[in-house]
C-alpha positions in Angstrom: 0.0 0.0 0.0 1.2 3.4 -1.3 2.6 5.4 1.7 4.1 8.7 2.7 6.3 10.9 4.8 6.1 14.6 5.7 9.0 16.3 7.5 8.7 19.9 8.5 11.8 22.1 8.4 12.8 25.9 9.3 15.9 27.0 7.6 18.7 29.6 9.3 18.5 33.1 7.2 21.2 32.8 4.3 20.8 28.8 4.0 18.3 27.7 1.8 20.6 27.1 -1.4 22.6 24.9 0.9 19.2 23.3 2.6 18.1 23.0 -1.6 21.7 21.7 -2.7 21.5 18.8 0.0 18.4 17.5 -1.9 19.5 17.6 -5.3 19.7 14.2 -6.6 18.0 12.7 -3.3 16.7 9.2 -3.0 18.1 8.1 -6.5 19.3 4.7 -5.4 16.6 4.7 -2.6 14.5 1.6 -3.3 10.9 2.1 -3.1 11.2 6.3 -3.4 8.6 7.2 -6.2 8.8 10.5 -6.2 9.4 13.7 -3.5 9.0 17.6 -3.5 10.3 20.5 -1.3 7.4 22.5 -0.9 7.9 26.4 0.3 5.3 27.0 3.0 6.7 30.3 4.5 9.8 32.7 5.4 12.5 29.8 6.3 9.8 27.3 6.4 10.0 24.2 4.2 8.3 20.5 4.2 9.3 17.7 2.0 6.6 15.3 1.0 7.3 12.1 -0.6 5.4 9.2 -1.8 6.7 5.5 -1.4 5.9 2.2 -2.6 4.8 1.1 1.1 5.5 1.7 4.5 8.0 -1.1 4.6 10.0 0.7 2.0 10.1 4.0 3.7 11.1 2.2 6.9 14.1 0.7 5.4 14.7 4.0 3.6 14.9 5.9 7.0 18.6 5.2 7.4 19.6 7.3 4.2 17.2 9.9 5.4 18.6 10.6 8.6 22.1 10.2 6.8 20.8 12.9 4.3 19.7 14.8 7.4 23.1 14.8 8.8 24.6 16.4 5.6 22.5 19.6 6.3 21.5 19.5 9.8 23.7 22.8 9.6 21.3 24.8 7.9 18.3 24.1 9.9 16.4 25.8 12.7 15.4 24.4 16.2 11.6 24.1 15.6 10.8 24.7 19.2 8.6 23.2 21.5 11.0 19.9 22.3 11.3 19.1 18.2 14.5 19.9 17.6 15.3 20.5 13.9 12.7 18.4 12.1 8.9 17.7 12.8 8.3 14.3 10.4 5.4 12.0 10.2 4.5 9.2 7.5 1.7 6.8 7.1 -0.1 4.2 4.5 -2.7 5.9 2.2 -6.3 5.5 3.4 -8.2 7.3 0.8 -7.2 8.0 -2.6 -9.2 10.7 -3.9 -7.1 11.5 -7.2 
């Protein structure tokens, strides 16, 4: 069953080429990664949405993402509230509507 993951993000001021340069070319050997976007959702404030194959291969993917996460943890905000720099959450499609 299809399946996907949201992470929240708020970016220092001057960083998001680096934040945007650290997901260039991201997930292409990740098995199961259909497709994801970096979506602009205010000043500093980014979320990535991707779609996967399933929720066992986003689950096996989360390695290379917190790998990913490493190579630009730099750039990021603390997101408050006892988040720290990312604010993710994933789940199996329920309802298709499109």
């Amino acid at each position: 069953m299809t399946a996907f993951n949201v992470v929240r993000f708020r970016i220092k001021p001057g960083m998001e080429g680096a934040f945007l340069d650290a997901h260039r070319g991201l997930g292409a050997d990740w098995q199961g990664l259909r497709h994801a976007n970096i979506i602009k959702t205010g000043d500093g404030r980014h979320c990535i949405i991707a779609e996967w194959e399933s929720m066992e291969a986003l689950a096996e993917a989360r390695p290379k993402m917190i790998a990913t996460l490493d190579s630009f943890r730099h750039t990021l905000e603390d997101l408050g509230n006892g988040l720290g720099v990312t604010d993710p959450v994933s789940g199996a499609v329920v309802l298709e509507v499109r």
